[in-house]
Structures are given as structure tokens and as C-alpha cells.
C-alpha positions as CSV (number, residue, x, y, z in Angstrom):
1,X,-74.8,-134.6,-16.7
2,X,-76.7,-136.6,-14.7
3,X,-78.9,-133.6,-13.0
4,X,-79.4,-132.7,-17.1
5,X,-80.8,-136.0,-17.8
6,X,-83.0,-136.1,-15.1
7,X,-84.9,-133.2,-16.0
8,X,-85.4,-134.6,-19.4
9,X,-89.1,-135.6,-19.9
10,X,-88.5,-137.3,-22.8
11,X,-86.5,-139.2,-25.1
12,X,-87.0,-138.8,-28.8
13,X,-86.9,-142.3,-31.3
14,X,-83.6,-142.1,-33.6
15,X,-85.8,-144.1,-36.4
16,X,-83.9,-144.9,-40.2
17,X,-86.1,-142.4,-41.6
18,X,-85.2,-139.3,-38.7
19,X,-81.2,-141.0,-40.1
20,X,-82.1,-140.3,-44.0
21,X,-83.8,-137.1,-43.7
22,X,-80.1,-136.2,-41.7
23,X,-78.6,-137.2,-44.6
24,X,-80.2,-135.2,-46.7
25,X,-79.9,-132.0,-44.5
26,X,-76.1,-132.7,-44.7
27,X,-76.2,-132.8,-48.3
28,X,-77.2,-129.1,-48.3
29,X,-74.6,-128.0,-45.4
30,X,-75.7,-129.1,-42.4
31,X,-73.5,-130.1,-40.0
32,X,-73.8,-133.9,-39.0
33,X,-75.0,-133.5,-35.3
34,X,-76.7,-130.0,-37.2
35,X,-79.1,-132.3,-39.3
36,X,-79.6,-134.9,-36.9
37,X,-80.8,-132.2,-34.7
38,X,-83.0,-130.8,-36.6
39,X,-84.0,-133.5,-38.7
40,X,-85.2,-135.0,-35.1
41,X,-87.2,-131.8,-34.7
42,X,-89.2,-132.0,-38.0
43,X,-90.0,-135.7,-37.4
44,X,-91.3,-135.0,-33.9
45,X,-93.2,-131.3,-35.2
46,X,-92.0,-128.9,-33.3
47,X,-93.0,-125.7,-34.3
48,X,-89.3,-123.9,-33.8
49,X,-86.1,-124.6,-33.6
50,X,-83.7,-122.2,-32.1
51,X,-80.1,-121.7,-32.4
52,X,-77.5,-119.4,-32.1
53,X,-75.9,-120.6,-35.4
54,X,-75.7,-118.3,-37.8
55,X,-74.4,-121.2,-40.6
56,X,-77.4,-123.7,-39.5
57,X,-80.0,-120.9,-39.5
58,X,-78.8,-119.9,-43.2
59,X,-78.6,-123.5,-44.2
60,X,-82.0,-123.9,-42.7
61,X,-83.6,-121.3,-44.7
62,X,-83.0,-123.5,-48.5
63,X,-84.5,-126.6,-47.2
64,X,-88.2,-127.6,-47.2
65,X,-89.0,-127.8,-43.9
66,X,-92.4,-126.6,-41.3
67,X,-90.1,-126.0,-38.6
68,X,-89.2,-122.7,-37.9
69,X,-85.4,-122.1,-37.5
70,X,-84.7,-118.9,-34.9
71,X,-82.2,-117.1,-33.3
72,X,-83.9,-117.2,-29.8
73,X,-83.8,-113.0,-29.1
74,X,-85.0,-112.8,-32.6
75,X,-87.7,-115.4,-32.0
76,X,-88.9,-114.0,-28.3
77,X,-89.0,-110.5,-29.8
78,X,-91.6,-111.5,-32.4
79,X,-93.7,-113.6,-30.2
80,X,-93.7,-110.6,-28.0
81,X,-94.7,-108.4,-30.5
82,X,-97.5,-110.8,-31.8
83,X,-98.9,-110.3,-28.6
84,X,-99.8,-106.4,-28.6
């Protein structure tokens, strides 16, 4: 854990509103670590998101949110084929 921590450049601000907006996402299925997740990601505007989860990718899709929510294989092969 600790060689996992080190390589961490940097550590995001839980703030009340980053807590609400997880609140929200749970209210349309997220799971609670889920939404905190991503909910952090929006906050911070990232550009994508990826997962493996089918369930939070679904859930994902209904809200109204910038951030991109991928499957990584799915993601990598459009960014490759953006770039032909």
C-alpha cells in the first residue's frame, strides 16, 4: 500500500459539495464508493473515467455529466482510431 501511495502525485479535496453531488449519483444507482468516485472525477474535470463496470457505466450514461465514462479497451480503441 504504501509503494501505491507513494506514487500518488496527488490527493484530491473531499469538499461538501464533491459529498452532495455523491448523493445524488446514488440516487440514480450508483454505488456509494461508485458516486464518490466519480463524483470526485467531475469536480476535478477529468475528461474520462474508466471502469470495468458494466452497472456504473450504464448508470453513468442517465446522468448529466462532461465526464466520459469507458470501458478502458473500448476507450483505447477509439483514441486509436481517432488517430488514423
Amino acid at each position: 500500500m504504501q509503494t501505491l501511495l507513494a506514487a500518488s502525485r496527488e490527493w484530491l479535496k473531499l469538499t461538501p459539495q464533491i459529498e452532495k453531488q455523491a448523493a445524488l449519483f446514488q440516487e440514480h444507482g450508483l454505488k456509494p464508493f461508485d458516486s464518490l468516485h466519480l463524483a470526485l472525477a467531475e469536480s476535478y474535470g477529468l475528461d474520462v473515467f474508466l471502469t470495468t463496470d458494466d452497472r456504473l457505466m450504464r448508470s453513468a450514461k442517465k446522468l448529466d455529466i462532461k465526464t466520459i465514462v469507458s470501458n478502458p479497451v473500448s476507450w483505447l480503441m477509439e483514441v486509436k482510431k481517432d488517430e488514423r
